[in-house]
C-alpha positions as CSV (number, residue, x, y, z in Angstrom):
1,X,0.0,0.0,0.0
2,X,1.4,3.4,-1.0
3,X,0.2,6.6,-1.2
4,X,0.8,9.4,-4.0
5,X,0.0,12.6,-5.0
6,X,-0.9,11.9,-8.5
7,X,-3.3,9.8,-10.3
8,X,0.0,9.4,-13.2
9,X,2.2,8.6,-10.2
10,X,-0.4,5.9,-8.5
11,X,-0.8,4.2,-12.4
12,X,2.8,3.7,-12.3
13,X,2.7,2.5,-8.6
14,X,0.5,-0.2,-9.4
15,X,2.8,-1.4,-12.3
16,X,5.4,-1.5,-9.8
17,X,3.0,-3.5,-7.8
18,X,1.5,-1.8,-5.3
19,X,-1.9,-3.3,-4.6
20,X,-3.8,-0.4,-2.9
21,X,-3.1,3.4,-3.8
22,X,-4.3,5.9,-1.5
23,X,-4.0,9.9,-2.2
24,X,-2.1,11.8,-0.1
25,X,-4.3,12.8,2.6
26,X,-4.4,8.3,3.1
27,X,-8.0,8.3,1.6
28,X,-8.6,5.2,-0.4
29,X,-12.2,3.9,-1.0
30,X,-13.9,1.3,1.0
31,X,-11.5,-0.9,1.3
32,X,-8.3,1.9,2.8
33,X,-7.6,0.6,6.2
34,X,-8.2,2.9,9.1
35,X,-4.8,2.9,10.6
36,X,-1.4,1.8,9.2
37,X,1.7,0.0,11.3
38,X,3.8,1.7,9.1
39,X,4.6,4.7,7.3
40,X,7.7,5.4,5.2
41,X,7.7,9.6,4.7
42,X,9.8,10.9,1.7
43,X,8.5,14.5,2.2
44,X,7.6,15.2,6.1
45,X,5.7,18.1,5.1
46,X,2.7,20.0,6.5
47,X,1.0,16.9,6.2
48,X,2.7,14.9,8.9
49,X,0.7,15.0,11.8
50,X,-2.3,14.2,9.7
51,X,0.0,10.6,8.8
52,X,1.1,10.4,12.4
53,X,-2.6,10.4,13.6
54,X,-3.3,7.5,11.2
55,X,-0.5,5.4,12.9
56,X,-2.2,2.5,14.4
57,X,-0.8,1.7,18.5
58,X,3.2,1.1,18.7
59,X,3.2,1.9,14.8
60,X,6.2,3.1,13.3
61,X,6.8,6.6,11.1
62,X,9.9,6.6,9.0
63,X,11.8,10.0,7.7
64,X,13.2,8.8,4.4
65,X,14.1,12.2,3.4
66,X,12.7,15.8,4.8
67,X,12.0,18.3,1.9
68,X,9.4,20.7,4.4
């Protein structure tokens, strides 16, 4: 499961083989889970309390690289 910014960017996701692709803000459709063990953050942005709130209990939030 990954999450994009960009409809173009989630098409090439799933070629990659991602098998759910949720916009940024972590909405998916029905089937987006609620909470996530896991989340690997390239950007660390503006948006990162919103993707530290959708950590599930002892989940884990990864700075891959900080551009905000």
């Amino acid at each position: 499961m990954v999450t994009t910014s960009s409809q173009e960017r989630g098409a090439r996701l799933r070629e990659l083989g991602a098998t759910h692709v949720l916009n940024r803000s972590g909405a998916g459709g029905p089937d987006a889970p609620a909470g996530f063990d896991a989340v690997i953050d390239v950007v660390a942005g503006p948006r990162l309390p919103g993707f530290l709130a959708k950590l599930n209990a002892d989940g884990r939030h990864v700075a891959v690289g900080v551009l905000g």
